[in-house]
N, C-alpha and C positions, 0 to 999 in steps of 0.2 A: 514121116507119118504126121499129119494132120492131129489137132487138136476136135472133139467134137463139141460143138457151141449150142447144137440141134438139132431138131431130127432133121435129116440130110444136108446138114450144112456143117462146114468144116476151116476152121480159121488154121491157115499154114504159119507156123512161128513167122516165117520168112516177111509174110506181110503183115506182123504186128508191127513194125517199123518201133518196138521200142515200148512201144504203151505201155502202161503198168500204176498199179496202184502204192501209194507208200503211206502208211500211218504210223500214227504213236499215239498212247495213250499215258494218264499217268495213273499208277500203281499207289500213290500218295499223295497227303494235302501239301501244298506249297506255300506257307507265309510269306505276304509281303512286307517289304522295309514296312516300319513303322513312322509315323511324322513324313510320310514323305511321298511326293506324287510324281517323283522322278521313275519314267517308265522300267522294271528290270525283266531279265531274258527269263523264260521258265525252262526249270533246267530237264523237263519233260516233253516240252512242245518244239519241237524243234526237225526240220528234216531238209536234210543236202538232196540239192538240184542239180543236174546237170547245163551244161549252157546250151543255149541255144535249144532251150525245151519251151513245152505251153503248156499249164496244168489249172483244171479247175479245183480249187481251194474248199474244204467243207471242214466245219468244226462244230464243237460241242464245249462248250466252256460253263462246267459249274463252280461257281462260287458262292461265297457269305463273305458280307463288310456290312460296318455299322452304319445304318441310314443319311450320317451326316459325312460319311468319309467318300460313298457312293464306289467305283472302280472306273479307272482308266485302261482302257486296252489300245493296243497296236500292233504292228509285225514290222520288223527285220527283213530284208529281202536284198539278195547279191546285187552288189553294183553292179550299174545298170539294168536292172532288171526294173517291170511297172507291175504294182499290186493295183488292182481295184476291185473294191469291197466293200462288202455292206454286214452290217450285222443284225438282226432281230433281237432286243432287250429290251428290259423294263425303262423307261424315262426315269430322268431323276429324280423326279419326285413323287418316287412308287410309295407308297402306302405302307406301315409295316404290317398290314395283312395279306400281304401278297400281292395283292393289287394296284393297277393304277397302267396310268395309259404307256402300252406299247409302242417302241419308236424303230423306223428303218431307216439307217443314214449312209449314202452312197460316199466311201473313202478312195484316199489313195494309198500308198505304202509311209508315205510324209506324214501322214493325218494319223491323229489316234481318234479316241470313241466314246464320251463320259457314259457310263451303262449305272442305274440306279440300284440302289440297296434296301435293306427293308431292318437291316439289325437284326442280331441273333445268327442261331447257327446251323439254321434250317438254308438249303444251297436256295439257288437260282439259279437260271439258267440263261446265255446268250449263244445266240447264233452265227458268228460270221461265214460269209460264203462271198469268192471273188474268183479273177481272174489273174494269174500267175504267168507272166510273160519275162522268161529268164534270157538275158541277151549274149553277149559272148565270153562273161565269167560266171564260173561256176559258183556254188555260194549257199550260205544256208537262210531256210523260211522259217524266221525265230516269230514265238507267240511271244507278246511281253507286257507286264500290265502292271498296275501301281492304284494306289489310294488315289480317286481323283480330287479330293480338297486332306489336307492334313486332317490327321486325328490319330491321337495314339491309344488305338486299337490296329491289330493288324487286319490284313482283308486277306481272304485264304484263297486262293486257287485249289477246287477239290479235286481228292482221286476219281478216277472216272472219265473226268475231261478227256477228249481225245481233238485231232490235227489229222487230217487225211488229204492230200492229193491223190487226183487221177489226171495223167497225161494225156492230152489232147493231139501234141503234136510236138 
């Protein structure tokens, strides 16, 4: 029996070849190391690939850090595997009223992301969205992120964030 997708149309399991969507979200705020702009894994954002798959990447990353500590993001991705990505955030040199110019920067899986801060402990919000091309080991798609200049204050990764693939192929 057929799944229905719409009126008169009918998608057979047989020919979903696999598709499928997988997310996580986080339930709670995530502090990061303090003094330190060494990137670490969030122990929420996180999702196993199979090999030899192709998924488009879509996320929601809210956080708060102190204007001068700003945040570093990046992703983890199974060897062999190529991430390319871009994220939507505030530049570094956001305003602490919320404002100040928006930047879009095309990465790789190598590459992290300086995203700016405003201080205090009202979130922010960045966007990453890319292309996940897993090759022939299997492996996991880690978020991971850190203070991008020292300061000791922590930068929090908030609940809410969420990490979504959907399989292309």
């Amino acid at each position: 029996m057929g799944l229905p997708i719409q009126a008169g149309a009918v998608a057979y399991p047989s020919r979903l070849n696999g598709l499928a969507t997988i997310g996580r979200h986080k339930a709670a705020d995530t502090a990061l190391a303090v003094s330190s702009t060494t990137l670490q894994d969030d122990p929420d954002l996180r999702i196993t690939v199979p090999a030899s798959s192709v998924w488009i990447m879509d996320a929601v990353i809210f956080y708060s850090a102190e204007s001068n500590a700003d945040l570093s993001i990046g992703f983890d991705v199974p060897s062999g595997a190529t991430l390319t990505w871009a994220s939507w955030g505030f530049h570094t040199d956001i305003a602490s009223t919320h404002t100040g110019p928006i930047k879009i920067e095309g990465r790789t899986a190598a590459q992290t992301n300086s995203i700016g801060a405003s201080g205090g402990s009202a979130p922010l919000t960045i966007r990453p969205t890319g292309l996940l091309v897993v090759s022939t080991a299997a492996g996991d798609l880690q978020f991971m992120a850190a203070q991008n200049s020292s300061q000791a204050s922590a930068a929090t990764i908030r609940a809410g964030s969420w990490l979504r693939l959907d399989r292309v192929a």
